[in-house]
FIBAVO-245753 format. One line per field, with one value per residue: residue number from 1; residue in one letter; x, y, z of N, C-alpha, C in turn. Coordinates in steps of 0.05 Angstrom, whole numbers, plus 32768, in hexadecimal, padded with zeros to 4 digits. Example, Ala and Ser with C-alpha at 12.3 -4.5 7.8 and 13.67 -1.06 7.14 Angstrom:
BEGIN
seq	c(1,2)
type	c(A,S)
n_x	c(8108,8101)
n_y	c(7F8E,7FD3)
n_z	c(809C,808E)
ca_x	c(80F6,8111)
ca_y	c(7FA6,7FEB)
ca_z	c(809C,808F)
c_x	c(8108,8102)
c_y	c(7FBE,8001)
c_z	c(809C,809D)
***
This chain:
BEGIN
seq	c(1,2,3,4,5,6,7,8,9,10,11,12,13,14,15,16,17,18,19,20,21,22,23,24,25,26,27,28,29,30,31,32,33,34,35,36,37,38,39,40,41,42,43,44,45,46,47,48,49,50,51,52,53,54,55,56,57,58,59,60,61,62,63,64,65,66,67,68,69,70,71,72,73,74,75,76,77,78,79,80,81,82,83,84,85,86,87,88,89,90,91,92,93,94,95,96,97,98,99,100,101,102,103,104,105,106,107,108,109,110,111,112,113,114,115,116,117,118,119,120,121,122,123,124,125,126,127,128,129,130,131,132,133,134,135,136,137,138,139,140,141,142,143,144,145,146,147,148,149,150,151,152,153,154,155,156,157,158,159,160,161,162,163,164,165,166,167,168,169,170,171,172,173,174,175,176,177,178,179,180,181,182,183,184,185,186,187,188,189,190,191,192,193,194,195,196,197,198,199,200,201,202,203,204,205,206,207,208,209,210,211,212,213,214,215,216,217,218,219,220,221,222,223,224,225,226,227,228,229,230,231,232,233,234,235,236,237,238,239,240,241,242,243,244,245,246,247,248,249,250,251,252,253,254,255,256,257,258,259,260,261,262,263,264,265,266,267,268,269,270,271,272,273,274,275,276,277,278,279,280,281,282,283,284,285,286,287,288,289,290,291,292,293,294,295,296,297,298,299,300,301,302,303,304,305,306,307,308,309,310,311)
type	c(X,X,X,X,X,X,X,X,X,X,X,X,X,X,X,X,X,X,X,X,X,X,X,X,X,X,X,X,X,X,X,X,X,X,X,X,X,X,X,X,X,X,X,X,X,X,X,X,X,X,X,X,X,X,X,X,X,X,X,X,X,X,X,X,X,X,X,X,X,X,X,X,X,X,X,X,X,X,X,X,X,X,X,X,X,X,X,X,X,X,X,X,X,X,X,X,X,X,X,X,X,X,X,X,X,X,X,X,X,X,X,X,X,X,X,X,X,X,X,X,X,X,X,X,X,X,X,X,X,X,X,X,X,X,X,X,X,X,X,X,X,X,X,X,X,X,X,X,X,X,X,X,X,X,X,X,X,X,X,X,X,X,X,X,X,X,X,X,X,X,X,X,X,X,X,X,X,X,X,X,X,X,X,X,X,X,X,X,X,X,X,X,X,X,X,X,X,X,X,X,X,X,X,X,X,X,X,X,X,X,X,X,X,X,X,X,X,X,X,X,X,X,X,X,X,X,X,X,X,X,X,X,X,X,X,X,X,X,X,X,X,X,X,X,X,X,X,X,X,X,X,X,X,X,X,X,X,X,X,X,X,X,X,X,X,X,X,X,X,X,X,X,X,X,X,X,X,X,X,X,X,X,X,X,X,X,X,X,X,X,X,X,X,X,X,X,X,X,X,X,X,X,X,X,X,X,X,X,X,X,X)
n_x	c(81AA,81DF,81FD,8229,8263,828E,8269,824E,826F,8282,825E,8249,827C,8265,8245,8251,8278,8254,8242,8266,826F,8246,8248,8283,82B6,82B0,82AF,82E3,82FD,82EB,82FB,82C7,828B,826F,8238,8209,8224,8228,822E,8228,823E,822E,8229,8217,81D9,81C3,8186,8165,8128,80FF,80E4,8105,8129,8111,8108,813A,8179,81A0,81D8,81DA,81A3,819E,81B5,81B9,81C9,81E8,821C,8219,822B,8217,8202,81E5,81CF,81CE,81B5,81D2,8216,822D,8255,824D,8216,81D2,81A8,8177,816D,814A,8152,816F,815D,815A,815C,818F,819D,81C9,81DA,820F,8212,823B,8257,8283,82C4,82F7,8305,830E,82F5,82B0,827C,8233,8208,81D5,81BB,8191,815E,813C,810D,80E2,80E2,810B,8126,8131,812B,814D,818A,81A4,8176,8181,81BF,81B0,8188,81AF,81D9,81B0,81A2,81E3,81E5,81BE,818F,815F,811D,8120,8127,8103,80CC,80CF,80D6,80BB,80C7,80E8,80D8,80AF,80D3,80DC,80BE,80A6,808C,80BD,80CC,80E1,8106,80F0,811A,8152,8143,8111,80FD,80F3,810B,811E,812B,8134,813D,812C,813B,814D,813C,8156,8141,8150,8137,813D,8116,8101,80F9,80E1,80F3,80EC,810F,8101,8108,80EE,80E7,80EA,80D1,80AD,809B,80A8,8098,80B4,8099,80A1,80AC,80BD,80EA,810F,811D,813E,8184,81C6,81D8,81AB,8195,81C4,81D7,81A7,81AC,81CC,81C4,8195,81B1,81C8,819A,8191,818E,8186,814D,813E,810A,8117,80FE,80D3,80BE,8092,808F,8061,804A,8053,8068,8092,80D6,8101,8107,810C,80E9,80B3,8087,8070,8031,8014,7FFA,8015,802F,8052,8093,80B4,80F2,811A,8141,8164,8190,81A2,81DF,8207,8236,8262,82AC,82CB,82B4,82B1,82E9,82DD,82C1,82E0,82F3,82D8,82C1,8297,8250,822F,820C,81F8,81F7,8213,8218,8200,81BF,81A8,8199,81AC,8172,8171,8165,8189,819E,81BA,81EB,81FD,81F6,821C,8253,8254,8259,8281,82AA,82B1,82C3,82EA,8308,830C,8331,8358,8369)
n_y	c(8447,8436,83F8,83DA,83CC,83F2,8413,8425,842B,845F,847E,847A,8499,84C8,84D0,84D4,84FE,852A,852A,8540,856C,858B,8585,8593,85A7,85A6,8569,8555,8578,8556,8523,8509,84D3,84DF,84DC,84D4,84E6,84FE,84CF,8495,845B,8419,83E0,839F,8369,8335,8309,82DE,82CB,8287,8290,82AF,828A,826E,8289,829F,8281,829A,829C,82BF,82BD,8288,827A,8283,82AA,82EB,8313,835C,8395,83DB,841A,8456,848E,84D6,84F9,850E,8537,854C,8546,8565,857C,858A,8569,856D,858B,859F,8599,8569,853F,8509,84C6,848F,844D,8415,83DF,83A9,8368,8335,8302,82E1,82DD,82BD,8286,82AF,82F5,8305,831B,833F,837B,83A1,83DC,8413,844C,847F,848E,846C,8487,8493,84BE,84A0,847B,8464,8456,848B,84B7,84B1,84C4,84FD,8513,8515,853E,8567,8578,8585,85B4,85D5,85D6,85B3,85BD,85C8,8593,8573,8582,8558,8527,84FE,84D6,84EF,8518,8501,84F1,8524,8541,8516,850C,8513,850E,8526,84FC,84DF,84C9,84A5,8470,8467,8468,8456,8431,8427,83F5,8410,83F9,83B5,837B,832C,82F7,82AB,8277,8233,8209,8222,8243,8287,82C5,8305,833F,8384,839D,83AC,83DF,83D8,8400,83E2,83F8,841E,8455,8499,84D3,8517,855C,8598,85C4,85A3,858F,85BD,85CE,85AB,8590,8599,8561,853D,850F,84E5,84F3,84E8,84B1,8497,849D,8489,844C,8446,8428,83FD,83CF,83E5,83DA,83B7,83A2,8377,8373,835A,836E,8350,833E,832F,8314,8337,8362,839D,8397,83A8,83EB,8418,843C,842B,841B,83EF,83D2,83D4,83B6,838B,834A,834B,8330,831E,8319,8323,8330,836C,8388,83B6,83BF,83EB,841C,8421,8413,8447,8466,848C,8487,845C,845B,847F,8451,842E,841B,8410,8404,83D6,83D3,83A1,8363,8336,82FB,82B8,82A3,82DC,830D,833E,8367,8375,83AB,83E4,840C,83F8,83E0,840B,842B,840E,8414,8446,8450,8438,8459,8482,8477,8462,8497,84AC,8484,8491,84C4)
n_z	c(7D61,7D8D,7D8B,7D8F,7DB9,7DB2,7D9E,7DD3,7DF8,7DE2,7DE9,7E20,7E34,7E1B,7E3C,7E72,7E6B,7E60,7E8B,7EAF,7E9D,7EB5,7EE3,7EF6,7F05,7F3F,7F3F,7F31,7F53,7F7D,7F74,7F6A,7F5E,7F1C,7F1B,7F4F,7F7C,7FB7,7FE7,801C,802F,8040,8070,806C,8074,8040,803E,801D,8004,7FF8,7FCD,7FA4,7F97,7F74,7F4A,7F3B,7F2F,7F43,7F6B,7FA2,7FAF,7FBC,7FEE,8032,804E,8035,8030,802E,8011,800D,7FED,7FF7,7FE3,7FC6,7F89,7F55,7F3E,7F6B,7FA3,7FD1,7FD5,7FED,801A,8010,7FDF,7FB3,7F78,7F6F,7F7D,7F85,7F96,7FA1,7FA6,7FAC,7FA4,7FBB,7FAE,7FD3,7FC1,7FBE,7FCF,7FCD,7F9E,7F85,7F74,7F7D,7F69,7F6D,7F52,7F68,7F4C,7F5D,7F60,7F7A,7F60,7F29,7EFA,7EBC,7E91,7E63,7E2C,7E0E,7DEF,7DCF,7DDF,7E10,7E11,7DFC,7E1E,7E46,7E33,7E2C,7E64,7E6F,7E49,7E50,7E3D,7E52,7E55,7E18,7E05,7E17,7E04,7DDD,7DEB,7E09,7E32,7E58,7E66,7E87,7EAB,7EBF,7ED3,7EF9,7F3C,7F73,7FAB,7FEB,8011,8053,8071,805A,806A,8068,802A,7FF2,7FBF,7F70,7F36,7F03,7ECE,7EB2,7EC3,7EB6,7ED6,7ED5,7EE7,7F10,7EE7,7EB3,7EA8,7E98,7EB7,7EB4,7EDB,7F02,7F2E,7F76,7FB8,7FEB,8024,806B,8093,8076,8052,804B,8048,8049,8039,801E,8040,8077,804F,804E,8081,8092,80A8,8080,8076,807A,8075,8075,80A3,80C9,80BB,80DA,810E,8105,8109,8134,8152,8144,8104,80BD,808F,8050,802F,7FEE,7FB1,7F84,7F3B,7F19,7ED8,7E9A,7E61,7E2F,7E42,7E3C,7E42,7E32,7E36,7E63,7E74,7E62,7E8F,7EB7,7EBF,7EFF,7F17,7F13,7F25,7F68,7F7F,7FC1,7FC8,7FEE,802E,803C,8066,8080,80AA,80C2,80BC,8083,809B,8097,8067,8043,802D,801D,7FF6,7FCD,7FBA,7FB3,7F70,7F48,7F48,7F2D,7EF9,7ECF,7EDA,7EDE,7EF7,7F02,7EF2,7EED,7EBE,7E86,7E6D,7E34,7E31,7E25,7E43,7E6B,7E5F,7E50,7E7D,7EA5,7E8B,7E81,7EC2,7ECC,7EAF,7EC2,7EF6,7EF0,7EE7,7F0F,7F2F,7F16,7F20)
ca_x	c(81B1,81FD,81F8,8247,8268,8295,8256,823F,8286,827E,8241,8254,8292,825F,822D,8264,8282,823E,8234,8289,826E,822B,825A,82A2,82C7,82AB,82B3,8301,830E,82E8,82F8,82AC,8286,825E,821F,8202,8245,822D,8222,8234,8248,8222,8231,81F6,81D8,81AF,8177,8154,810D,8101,80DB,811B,8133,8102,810F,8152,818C,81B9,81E5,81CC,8182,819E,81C6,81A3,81C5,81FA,8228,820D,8230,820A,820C,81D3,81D7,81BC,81B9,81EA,822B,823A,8259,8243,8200,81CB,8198,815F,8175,812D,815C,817E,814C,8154,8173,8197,81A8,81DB,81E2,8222,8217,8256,8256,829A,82DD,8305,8320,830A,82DF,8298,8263,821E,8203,81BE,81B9,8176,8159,811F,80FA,80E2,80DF,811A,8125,8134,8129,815B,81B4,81A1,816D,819F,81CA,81A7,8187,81C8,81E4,819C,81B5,81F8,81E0,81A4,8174,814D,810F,8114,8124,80E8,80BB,80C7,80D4,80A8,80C9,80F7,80B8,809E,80E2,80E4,809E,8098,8091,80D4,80BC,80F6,8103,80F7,8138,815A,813F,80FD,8102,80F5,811D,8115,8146,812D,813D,8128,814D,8148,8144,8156,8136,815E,8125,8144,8101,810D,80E6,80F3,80EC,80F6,8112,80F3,8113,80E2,80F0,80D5,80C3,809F,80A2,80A0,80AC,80B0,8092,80B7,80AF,80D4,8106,8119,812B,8151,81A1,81CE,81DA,81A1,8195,81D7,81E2,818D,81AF,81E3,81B7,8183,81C1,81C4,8180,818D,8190,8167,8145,812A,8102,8121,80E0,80D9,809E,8091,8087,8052,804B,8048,806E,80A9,80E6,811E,80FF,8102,80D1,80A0,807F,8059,801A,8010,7FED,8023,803D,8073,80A3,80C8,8111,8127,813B,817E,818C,81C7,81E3,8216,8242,827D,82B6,82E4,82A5,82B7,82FF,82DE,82A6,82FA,8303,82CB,82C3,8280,8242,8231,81E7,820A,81F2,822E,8210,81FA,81A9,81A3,81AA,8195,8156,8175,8168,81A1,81A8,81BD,8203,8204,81FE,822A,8262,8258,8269,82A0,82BE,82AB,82CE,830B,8315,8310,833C,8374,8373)
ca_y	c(843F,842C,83DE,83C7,83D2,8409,8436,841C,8437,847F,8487,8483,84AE,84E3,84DB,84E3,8520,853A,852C,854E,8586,8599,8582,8588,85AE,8595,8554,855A,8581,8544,8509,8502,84CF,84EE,84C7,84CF,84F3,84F8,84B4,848C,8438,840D,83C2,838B,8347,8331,82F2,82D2,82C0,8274,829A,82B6,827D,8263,829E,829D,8270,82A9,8296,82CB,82B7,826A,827D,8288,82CC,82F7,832A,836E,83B4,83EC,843B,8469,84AA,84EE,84FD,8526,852E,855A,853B,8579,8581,858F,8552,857D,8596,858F,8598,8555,8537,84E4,84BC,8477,8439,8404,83C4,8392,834B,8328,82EB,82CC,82E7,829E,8295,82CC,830A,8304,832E,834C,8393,83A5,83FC,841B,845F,8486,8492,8458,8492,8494,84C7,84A2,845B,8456,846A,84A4,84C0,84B7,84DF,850D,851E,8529,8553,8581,857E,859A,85CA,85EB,85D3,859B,85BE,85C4,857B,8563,8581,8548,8518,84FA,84D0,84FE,852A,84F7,84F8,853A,854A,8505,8515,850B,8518,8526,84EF,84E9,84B4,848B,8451,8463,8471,8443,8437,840E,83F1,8415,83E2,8397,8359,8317,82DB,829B,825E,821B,81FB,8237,825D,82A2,82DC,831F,8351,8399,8398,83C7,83D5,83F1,83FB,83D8,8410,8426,8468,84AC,84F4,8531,8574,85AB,85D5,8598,8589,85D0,85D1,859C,859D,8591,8547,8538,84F2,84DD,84F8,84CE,8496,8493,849F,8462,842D,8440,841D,83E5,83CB,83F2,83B9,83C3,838D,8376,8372,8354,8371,8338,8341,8323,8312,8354,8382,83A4,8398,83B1,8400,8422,844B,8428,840E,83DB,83D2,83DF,839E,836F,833D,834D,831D,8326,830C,831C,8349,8377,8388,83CA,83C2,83FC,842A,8406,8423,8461,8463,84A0,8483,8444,8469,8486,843C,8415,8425,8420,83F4,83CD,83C7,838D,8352,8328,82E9,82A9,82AC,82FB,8317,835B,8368,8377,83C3,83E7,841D,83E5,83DC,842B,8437,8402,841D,8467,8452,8428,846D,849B,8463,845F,84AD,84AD,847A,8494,84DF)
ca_z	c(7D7C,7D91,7D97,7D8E,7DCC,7DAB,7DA7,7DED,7E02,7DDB,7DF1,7E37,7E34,7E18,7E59,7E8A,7E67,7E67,7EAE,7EB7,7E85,7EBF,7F07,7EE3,7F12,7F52,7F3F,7F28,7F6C,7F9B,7F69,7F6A,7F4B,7F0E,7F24,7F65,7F88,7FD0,7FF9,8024,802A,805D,8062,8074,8068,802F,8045,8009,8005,7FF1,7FB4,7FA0,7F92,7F67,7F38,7F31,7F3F,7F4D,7F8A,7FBE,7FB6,7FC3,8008,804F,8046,8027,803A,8017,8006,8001,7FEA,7FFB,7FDC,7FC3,7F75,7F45,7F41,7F7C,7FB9,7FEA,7FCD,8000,8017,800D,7FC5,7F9A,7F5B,7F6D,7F8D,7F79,7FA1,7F99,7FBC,7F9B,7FBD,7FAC,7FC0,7FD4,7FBD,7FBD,7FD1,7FC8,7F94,7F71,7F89,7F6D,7F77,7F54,7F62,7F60,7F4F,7F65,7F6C,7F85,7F46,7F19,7EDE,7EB3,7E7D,7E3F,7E2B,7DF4,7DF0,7DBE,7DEC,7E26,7E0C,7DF5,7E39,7E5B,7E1D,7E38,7E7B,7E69,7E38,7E5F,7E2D,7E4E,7E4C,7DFB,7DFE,7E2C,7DFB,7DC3,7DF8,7E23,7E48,7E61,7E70,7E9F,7EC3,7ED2,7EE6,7F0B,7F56,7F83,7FC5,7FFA,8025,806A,806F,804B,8074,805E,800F,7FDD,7F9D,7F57,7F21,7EED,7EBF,7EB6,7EC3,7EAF,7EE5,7EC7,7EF5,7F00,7ED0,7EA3,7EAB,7E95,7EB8,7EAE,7EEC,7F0B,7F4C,7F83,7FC7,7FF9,803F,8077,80A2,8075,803F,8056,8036,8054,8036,8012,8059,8081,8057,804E,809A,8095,809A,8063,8070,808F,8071,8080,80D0,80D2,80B5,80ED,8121,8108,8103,814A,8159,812D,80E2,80B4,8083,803D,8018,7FD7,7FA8,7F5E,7F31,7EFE,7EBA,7E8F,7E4B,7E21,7E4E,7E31,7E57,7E28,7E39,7E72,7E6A,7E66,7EAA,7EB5,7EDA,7F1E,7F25,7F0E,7F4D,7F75,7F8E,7FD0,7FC1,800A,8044,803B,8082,8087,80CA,80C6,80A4,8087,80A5,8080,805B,8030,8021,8008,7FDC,7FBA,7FB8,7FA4,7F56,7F4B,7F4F,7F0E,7EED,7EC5,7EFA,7EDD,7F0A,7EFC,7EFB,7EEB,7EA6,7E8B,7E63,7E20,7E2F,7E1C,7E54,7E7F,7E5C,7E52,7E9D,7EA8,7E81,7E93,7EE6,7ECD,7E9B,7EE1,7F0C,7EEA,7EE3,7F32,7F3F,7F08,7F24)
c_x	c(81CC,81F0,8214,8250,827D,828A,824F,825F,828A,8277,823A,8266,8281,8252,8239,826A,826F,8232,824D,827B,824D,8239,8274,82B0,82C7,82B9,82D1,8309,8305,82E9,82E4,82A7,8274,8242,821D,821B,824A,8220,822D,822E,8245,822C,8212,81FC,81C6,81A0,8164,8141,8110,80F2,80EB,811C,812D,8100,8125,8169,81AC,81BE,81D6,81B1,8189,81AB,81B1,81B4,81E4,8204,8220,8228,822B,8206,81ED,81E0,81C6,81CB,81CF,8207,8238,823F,8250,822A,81E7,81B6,8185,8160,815C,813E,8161,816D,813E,8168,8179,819E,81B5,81DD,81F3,8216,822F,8256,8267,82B7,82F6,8303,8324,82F0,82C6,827F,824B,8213,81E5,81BB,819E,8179,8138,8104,80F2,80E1,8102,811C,8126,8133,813A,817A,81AB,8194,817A,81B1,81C7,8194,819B,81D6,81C9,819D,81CE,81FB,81CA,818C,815E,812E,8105,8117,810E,80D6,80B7,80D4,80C9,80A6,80D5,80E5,80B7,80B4,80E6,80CE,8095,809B,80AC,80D1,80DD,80EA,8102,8110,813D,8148,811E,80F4,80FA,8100,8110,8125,814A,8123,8132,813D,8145,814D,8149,8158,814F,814E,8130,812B,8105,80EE,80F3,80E1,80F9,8101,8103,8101,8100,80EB,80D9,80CD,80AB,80A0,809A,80B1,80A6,80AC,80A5,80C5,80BD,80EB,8112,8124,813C,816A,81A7,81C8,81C5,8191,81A7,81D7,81C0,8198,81BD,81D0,81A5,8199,81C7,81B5,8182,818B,8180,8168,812E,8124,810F,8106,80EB,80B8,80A2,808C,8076,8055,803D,8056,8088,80C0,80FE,811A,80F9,80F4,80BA,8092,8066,804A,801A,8005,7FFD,802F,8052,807F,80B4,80DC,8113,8128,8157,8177,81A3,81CD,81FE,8224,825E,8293,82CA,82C9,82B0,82D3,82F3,82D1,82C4,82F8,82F2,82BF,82AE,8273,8230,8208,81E8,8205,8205,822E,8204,81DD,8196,81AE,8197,8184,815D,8170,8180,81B1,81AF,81DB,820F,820D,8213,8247,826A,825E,8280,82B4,82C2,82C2,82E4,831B,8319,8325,835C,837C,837F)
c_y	c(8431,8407,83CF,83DF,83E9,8424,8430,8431,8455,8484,8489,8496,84BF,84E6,84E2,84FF,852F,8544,8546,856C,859E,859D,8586,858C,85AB,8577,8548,8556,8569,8522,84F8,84F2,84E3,84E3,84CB,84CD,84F5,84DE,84AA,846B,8433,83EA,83B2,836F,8353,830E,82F0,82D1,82A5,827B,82AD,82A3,8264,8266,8293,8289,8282,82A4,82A1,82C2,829A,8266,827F,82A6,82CF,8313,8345,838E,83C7,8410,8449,8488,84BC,84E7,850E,8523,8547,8555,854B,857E,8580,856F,8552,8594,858F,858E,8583,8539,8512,84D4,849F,8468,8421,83FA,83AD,8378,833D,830A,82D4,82E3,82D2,828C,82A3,82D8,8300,830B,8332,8364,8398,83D1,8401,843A,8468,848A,8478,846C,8493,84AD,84C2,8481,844F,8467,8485,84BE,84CA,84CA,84F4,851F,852B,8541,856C,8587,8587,85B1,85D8,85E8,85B6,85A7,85BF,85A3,8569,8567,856B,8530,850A,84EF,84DD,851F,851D,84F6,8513,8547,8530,850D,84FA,851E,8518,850D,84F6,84DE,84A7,8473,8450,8472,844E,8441,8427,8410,8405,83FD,83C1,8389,8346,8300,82C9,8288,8240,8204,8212,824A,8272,82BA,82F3,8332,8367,839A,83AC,83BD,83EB,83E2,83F4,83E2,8420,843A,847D,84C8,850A,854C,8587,85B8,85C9,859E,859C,85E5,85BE,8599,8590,8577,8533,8516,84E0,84DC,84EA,84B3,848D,8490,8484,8450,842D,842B,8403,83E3,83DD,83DA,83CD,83A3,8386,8366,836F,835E,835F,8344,8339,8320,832E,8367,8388,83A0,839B,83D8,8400,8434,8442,8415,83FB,83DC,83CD,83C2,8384,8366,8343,8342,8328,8314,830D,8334,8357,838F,8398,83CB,83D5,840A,841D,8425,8435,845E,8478,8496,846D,844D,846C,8469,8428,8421,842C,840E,83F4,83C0,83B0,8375,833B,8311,82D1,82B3,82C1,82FE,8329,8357,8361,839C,83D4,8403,8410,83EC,8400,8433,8428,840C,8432,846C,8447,8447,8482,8492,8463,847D,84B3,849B,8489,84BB,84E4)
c_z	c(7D7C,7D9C,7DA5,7DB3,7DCB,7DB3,7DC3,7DFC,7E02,7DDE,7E12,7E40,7E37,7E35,7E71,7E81,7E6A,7E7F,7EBA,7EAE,7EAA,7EE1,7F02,7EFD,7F37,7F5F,7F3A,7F46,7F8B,7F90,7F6E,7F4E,7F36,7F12,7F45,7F7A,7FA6,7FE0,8010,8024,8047,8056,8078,806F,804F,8038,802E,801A,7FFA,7FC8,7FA3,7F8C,7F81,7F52,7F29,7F47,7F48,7F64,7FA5,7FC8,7FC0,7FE6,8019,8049,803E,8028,801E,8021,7FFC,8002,7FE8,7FF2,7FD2,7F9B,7F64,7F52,7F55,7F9C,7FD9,7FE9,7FE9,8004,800B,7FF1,7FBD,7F78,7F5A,7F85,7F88,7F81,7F9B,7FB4,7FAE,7FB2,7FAB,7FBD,7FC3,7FD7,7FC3,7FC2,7FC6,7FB2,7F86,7F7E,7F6F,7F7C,7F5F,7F61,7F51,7F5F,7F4E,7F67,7F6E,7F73,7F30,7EFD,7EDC,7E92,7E5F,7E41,7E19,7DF8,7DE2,7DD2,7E08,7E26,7E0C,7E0A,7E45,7E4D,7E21,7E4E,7E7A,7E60,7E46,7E50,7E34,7E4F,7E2A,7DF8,7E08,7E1E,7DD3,7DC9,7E11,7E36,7E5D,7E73,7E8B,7EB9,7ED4,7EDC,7EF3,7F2B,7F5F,7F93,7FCC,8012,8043,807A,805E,804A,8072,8041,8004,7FBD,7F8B,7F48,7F11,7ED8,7EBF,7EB3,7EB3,7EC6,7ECF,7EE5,7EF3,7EED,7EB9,7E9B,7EAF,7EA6,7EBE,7EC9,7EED,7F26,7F54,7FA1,7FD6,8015,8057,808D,8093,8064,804B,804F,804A,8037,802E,802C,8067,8076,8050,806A,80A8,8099,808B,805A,807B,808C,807A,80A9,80CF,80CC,80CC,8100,8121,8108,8127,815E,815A,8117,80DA,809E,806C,8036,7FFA,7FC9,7F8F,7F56,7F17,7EEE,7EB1,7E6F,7E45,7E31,7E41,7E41,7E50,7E31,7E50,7E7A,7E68,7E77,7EA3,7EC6,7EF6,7F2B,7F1E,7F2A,7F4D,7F85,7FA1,7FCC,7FDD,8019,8038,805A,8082,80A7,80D5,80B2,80A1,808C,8093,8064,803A,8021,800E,7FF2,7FBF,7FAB,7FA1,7F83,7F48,7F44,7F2C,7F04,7EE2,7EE1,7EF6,7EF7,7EFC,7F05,7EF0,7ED0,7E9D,7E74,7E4B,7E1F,7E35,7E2D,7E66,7E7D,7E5D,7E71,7EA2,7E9E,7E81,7EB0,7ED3,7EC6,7EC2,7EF8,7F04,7EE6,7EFC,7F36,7F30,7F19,7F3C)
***
């Protein structure tokens, strides 16, 4: 396993090129990211819970609320891709908190998507997934990997909106308490309307964008509002592996409300702009598990992010 930040660095390079090697020429011609390529950028609040703040002494959970920035999107790396794709069928939601502009910007970004399965729990395995996604061989690789099994036969229903989807980190955190009480959680962001899929037969009469032009239409109404949810840990659970879930019956802490109250404006120019949203919680409070797809992901937006902004 790559530990030094060298291999953490090589080992990212390869998962972009792999991603370049499956979307290449797409992604060249719409200086798409390689990650989750079509979206769009909403802006909001964020309102703690008092049980937030009990967790962790990270800033946002200590405020009455906090200006949020956030990207709803479809999977893969193809910016035209349809809504109703079942190939690409995992969607994401990245939320920045903006913490401080004065006298220096400071922020922390929480990345979420629709699936709590992940294909690989280790850099090697990582790799080695997307190198079967480039090559056409992930069924010979699924049969002497199992986690990567459970991702791709776990159900991913088609949404019926955005604003009713629910995502998860993947990964674990680490709170750190102002008594320096450490607890390690998952986030979870479900929406407070409620969850709701539509059927192969819907969303195959759907149009292209048809998450997007519903999103527009609900900000009409009013905010759409997801819960920001912690699933605790316990003694004995693993929390360097993603892969391996934890029980269904561990408590779940509501952190707070995140409240999108529109689309931020030149949405698509900023998506060019903004570089790309960091698993890395680089916050007082928050620190990551010790699982090592954290700094990986982290390092594969940054390589993606910087070949977008240089071209």
């Amino acid at each position: 396993m790559s530990t030094s930040t060298k291999g953490i660095d090589e080992d990212a390079k390869k998962v972009v090129d792999l991603f370049r090697d499956v979307f290449g020429f797409i992604l060249v011609l719409e200086l798409a990211r390689s990650f989750h390529a079509k979206g769009i950028l909403l802006q909001g609040t964020f309102r703690p819970t008092p049980e937030a703040s009990s967790l962790s002494t990270a800033p946002h959970f200590r405020r009455h609320s906090t200006s949020v920035i956030a990207r709803l999107s479809n999977s893969g790396g193809v910016p035209t891709q349809l809504d109703a794709d079942p190939a690409n069928n995992q969607n994401g939601l990245a939320l920045r908190f903006l913490l401080s502009s004065f006298p220096r910007r400071e922020k922390t970004d929480i990345a979420t998507v629709s699936t709590p399965f992940f294909p690989a729990g280790n850099v090697p395995d990582g790799v080695g997934f997307f190198r079967a996604l480039a090559t056409y061989k992930v069924e010979e690789f699924i049969r002497t990997h199992p986690a990567a099994a459970a991702f791709i036969n776990a159900p991913k229903p088609f949404p019926a909106s955005f604003a009713t989807q629910q995502f998860f980190s993947i990964n674990a955190f680490k709170f750190v308490g102002k008594d320096h009480k450490e607890t390690y959680i998952r986030y979870r962001i479900m929406p407070k309307d409620g969850v709701f899929h539509l059927d192969e037969k819907e969303a195959a009469s759907k149009p292209p964008n048809y998450l997007c032009d519903e999103l527009v239409k609900k900000l009409e109404t009013g905010p759409i509002e997801y819960e920001l949810l912690a699933q605790i840990a316990e003694a004995g659970d693993v929390t360097d592996d993603c892969t391996v879930h934890w029980p269904e019956t561990r408590k779940l802490v509501k952190l707070g409300v995140v409240s999108l109250e529109s689309i931020l404006p030149d949405s698509d120019e900023e998506q060019k702009n903004l570089q790309f949203f960091d698993p890395v919680p680089r916050v007082e409070g928050i620190e990551t598990s010790g699982d090592p797809l954290i700094d990986l992901r982290s390092v594969a937006y940054r390589f993606s992010g910087a070949d977008r902004r240089a071209a």
